[in-house]
N, C-alpha and C positions, 0 to 999 in steps of 0.2 A: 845265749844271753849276752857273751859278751860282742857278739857283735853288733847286738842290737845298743850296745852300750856306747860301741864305737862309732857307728852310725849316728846316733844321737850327739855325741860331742864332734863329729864331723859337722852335722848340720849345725847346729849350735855354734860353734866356731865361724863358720860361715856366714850364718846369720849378725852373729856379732859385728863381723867383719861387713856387712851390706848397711848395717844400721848406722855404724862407725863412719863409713862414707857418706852416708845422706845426708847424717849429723853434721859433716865439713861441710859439705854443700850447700846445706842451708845456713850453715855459719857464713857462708863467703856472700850468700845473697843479701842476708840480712844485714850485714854491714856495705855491701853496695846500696842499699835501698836508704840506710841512714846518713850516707855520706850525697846522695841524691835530697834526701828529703832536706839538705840546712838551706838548699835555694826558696824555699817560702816566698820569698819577691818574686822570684821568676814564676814560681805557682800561680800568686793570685792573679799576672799579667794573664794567662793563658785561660787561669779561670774566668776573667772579664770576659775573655773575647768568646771563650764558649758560652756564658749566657748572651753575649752580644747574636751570636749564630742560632741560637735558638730560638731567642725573639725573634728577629727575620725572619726564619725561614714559619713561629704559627701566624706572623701578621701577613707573610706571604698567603696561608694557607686559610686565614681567616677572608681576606681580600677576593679571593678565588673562590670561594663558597658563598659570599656577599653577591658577586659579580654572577652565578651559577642561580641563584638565587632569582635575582634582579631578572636577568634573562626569561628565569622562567614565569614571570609572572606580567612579562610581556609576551608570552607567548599565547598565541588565538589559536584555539580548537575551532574547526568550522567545519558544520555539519549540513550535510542536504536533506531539507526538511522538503516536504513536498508541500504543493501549495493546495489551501484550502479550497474547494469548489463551493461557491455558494450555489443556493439555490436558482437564481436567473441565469449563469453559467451553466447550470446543467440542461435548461429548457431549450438554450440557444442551440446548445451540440446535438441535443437532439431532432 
């Protein structure tokens, strides 16, 4: 029993000690992330240009699907039909 006791406040201890660390770690980030986030100007510059690049790139894609389009409806299927034999046509051949 009692080393099942010690075992327990081994882990335990340990664990504390893991939790303890993450805790700082994520202390250190979240305060990097708040001393990033006061640039709000610089944000909404970047912000602009990424809806700028994503309009370009579906009026590219819309342009290209117009044009894919287009193409295809200038395209001719052409079939060999065979020609009809009328009646006087058959008399001759014969």
């Amino acid at each position: 029993m009692a080393k099942l006791e010690s075992s327990l406040d081994r882990t335990g201890s340990h664990t504390d000690m893991v939790i303890e660390s993450r805790l700082s770690c994520l202390e250190t980030r979240v305060n990097a992330v708040e001393t990033l986030g006061d640039n709000s100007e610089d944000q909404a510059v970047s912000d602009e240009e990424l809806i700028k690049c994503a309009v370009e790139v579906e009026v590219k894609k819309q342009a290209e699907e117009e044009k894919d389009l287009e193409f295809r409806k200038h395209n001719l299927i052409l079939f060999k039909i065979p020609e009809r034999k009328t009646d006087s046509e058959r008399t001759e051949g014969e």
